[in-house]
C-alpha positions as CSV (number, residue, x, y, z in Angstrom):
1,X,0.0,0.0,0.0
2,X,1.2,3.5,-1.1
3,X,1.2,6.5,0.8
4,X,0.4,9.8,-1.4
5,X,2.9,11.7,1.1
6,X,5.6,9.1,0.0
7,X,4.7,9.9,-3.8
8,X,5.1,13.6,-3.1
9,X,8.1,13.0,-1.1
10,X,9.4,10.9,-4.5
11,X,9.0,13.6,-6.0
12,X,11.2,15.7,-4.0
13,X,13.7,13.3,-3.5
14,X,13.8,9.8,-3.9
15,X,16.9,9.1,-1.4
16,X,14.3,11.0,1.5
17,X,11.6,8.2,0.6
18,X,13.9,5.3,0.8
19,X,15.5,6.8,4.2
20,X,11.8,7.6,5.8
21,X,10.7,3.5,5.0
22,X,14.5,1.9,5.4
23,X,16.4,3.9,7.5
24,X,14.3,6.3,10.1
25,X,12.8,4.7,12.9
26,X,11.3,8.4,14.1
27,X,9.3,8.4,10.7
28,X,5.9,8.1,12.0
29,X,6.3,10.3,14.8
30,X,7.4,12.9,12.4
31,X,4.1,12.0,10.1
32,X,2.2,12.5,12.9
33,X,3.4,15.5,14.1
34,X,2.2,17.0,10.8
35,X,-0.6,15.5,10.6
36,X,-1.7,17.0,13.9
37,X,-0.4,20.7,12.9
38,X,-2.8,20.5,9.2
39,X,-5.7,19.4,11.9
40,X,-4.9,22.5,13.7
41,X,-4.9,24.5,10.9
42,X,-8.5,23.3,9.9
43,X,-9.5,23.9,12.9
44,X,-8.7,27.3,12.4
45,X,-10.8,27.7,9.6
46,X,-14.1,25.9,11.4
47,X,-13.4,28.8,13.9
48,X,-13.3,31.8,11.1
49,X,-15.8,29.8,9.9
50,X,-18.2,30.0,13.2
51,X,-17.1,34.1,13.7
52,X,-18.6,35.1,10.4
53,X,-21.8,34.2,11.6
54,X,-21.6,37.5,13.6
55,X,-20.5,39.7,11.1
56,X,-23.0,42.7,9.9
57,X,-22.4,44.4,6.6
58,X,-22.7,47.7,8.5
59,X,-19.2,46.7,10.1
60,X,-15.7,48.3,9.5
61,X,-13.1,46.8,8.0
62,X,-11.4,46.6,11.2
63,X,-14.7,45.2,13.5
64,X,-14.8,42.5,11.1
65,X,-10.9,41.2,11.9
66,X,-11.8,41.9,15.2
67,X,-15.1,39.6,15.0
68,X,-13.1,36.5,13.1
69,X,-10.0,36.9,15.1
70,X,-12.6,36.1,18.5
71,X,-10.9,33.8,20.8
72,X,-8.5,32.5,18.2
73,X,-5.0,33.2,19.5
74,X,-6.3,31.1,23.0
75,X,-7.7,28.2,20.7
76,X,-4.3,28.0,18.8
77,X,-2.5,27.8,22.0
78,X,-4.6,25.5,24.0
79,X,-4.3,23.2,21.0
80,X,-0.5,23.5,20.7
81,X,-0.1,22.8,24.5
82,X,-2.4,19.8,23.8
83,X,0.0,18.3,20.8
84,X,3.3,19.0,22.9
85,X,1.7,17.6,25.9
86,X,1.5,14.3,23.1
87,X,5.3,14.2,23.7
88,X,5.9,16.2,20.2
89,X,8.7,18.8,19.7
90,X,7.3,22.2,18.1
91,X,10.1,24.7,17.3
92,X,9.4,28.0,17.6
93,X,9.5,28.9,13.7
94,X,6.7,26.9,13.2
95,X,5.0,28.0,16.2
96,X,5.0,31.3,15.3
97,X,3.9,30.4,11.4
98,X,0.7,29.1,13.0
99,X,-0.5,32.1,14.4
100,X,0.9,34.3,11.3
101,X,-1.0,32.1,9.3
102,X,-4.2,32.5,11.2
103,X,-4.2,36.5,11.5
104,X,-3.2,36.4,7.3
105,X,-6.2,34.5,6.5
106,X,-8.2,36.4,8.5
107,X,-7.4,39.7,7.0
108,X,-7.9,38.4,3.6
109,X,-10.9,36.9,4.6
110,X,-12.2,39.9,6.0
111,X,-11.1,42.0,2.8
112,X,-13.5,39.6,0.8
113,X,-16.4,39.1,3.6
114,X,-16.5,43.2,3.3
115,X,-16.6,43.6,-0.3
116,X,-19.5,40.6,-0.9
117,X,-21.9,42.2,2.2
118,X,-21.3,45.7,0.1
119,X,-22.1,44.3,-3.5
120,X,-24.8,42.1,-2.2
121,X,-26.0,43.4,0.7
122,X,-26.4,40.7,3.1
123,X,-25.0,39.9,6.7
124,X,-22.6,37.4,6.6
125,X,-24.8,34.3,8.0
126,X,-26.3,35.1,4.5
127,X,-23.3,34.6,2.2
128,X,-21.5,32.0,3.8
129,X,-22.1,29.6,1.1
130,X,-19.8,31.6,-1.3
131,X,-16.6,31.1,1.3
132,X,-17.2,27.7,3.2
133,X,-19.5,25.6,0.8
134,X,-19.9,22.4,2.1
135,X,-17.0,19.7,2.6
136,X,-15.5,17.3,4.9
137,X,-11.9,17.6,6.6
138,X,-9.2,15.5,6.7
139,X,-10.5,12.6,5.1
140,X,-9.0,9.2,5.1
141,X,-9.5,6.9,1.8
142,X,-7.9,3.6,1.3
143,X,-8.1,1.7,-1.8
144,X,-7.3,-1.9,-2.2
145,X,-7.5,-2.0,-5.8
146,X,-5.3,0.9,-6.4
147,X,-2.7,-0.2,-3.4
148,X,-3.3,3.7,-2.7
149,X,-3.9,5.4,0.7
150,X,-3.9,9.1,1.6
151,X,-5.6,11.8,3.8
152,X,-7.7,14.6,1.8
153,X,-7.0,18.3,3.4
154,X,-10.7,19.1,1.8
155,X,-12.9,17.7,-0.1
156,X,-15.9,20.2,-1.1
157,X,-19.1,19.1,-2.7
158,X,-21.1,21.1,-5.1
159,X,-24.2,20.3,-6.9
160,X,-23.1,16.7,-6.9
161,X,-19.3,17.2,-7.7
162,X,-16.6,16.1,-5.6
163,X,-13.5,18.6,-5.4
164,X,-10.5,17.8,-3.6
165,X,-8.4,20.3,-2.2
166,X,-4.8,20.4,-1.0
167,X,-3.8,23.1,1.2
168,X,0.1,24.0,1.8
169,X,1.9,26.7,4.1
170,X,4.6,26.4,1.4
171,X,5.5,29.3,-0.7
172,X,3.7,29.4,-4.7
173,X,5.5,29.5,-7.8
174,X,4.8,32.6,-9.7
175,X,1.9,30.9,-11.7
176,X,-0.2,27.5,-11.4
177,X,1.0,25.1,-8.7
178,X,4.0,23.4,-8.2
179,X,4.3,19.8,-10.1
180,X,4.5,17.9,-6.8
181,X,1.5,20.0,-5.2
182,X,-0.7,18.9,-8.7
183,X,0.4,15.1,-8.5
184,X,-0.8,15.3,-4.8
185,X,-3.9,16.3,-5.9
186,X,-4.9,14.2,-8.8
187,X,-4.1,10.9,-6.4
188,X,-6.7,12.7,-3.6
189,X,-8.8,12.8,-7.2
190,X,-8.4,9.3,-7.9
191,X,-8.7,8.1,-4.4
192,X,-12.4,10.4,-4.2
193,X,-13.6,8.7,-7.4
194,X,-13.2,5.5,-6.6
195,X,-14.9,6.0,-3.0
196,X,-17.8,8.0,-4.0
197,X,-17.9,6.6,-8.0
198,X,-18.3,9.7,-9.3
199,X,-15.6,11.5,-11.8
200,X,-13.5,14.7,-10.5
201,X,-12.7,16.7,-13.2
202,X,-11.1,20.0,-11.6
203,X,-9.3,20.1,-7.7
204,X,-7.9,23.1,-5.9
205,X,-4.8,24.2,-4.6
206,X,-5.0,26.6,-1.3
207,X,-1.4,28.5,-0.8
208,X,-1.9,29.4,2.7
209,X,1.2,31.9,2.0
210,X,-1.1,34.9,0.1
211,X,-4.3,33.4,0.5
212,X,-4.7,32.4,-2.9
213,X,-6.5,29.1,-4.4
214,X,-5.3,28.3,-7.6
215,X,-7.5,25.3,-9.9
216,X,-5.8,22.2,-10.8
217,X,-7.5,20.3,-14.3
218,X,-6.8,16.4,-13.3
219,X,-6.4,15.7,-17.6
220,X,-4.6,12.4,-18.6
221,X,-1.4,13.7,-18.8
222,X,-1.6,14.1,-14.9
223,X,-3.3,10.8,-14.5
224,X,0.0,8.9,-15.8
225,X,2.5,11.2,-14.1
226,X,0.5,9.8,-11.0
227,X,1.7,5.9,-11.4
228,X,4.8,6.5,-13.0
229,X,5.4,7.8,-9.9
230,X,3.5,5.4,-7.6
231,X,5.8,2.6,-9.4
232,X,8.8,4.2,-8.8
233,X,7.8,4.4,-5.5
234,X,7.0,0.6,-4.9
235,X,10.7,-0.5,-6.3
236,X,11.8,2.0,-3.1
237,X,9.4,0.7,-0.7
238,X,8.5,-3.0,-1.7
239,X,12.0,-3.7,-3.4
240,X,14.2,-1.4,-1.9
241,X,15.5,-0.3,-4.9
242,X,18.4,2.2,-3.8
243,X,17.3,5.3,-6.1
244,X,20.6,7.3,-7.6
245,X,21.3,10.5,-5.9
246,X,21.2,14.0,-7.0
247,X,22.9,16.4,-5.2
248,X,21.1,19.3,-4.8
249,X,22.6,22.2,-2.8
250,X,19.4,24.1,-0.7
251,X,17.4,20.7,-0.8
252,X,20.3,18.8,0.6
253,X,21.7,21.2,3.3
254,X,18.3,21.3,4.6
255,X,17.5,17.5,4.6
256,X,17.4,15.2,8.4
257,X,19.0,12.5,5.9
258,X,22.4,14.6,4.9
259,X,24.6,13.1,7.1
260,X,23.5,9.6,6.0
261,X,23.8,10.5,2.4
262,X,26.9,12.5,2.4
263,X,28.6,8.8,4.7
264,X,27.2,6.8,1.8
């Protein structure tokens, strides 16, 4: 059974997958250490989510950040007290991306909430459709057939449509999405069609960075790049098939696995 986060991991660097399955006993703990932070993060949004409900379009700019940031910097505490109290390690870079996260999103979000109650003229509780349509979170789908597992950020549903959604805290390229970000997305494609048996045509990539979600077309071309990579993958995991090593200079010097590498 593949992982998607070992496919985009491939994709980064082979050597890191075949360390992560062979080599690093600490693996999962790191996994799960992630995973709890992209809860956290969702959680977020559920409580933006909530404060708009109490938004008025006779509101200032500023009474509306003020309304969405409610009781947020205590719930993003309490939470990360909870996941260090779970014995995980959060350094304080990350710790403070968390929070500069949350008051980003919220500004943008208010920008938008401000300029929808204006053209429509509606509270807030009215239009909430147009910025929290309904999904589900963190979504786990397994498929025998496909030998494919992987957690869904988001998956909204629309008129009968299914559209996945990945959402990074990693910086954008200047236009689309980054290859590894769109492969991601087309497995969580695959992965929804096969659980729901319905087709997804289109999926969305949130770049937490600038607020910005950019549309991802899941065509054929991205289909394939999908299990070329998913059987490059299983001659790592299932053969351990050493992969050949690129050196790359700013990948490399930031990588837990240097010192293994550079020995080898």
């Amino acid at each position: 059974m593949i992982n998607v986060s070992s496919i985009k991991t491939n994709l980064y660097c082979p050597m890191k997958v075949y360390h992560q399955i062979h080599t690093d006993t600490n693996k999962n703990d790191n996994y799960q250490l992630a995973v709890e932070i992209k809860k956290l993060k969702i959680d977020v949004q559920d409580l933006i989510n909530k404060n708009m409900r109490k938004v008025k379009k006779e509101m200032n700019l500023k009474e509306i950040e003020c309304i969405l940031s409610d009781n947020m910097d205590h719930y993003i505490k309490s939470n990360l007290d909870s996941i260090k109290e779970m014995g995980f390690q959060i350094e304080e870079e990350k710790n403070n991306e968390i929070f500069d996260s949350a008051h980003f999103n919220i500004k943008i979000m208010a920008l938008k909430i401000s300029k929808a109650m204006k053209i429509l003229d509606k509270n807030a509780f009215a239009i909430m459709d147009m910025f929290f349509p309904n999904c589900m979170h963190s979504y786990l789908i397994k498929n025998e057939n496909l030998e494919l597992i992987g957690m869904c950020d988001k998956i909204e549903i629309n008129d009968g449509r299914y559209y996945p959604v990945t959402i990074k805290s990693s910086k954008p390229p200047l236009n689309g999405v980054w290859r590894q970000d769109a492969i991601e997305l087309v497995a969580h494609a695959i992965l929804i069609e096969e659980e729901f048996e319905t087709e997804v045509y289109v999926g969305f990539v949130e770049y937490e960075k600038i607020g910005d979600r950019r549309p991802v077309v899941m065509d054929v071309d991205l289909r394939k790049a999908l299990f070329d990579e998913m059987h490059k993958v299983k001659e790592i995991v299932e053969n351990k098939k050493t992969p050949d090593i690129k050196m790359n200079g700013k990948k490399c010097q930031n990588c837990e696995y240097k010192d293994i590498c550079i020995k080898n």
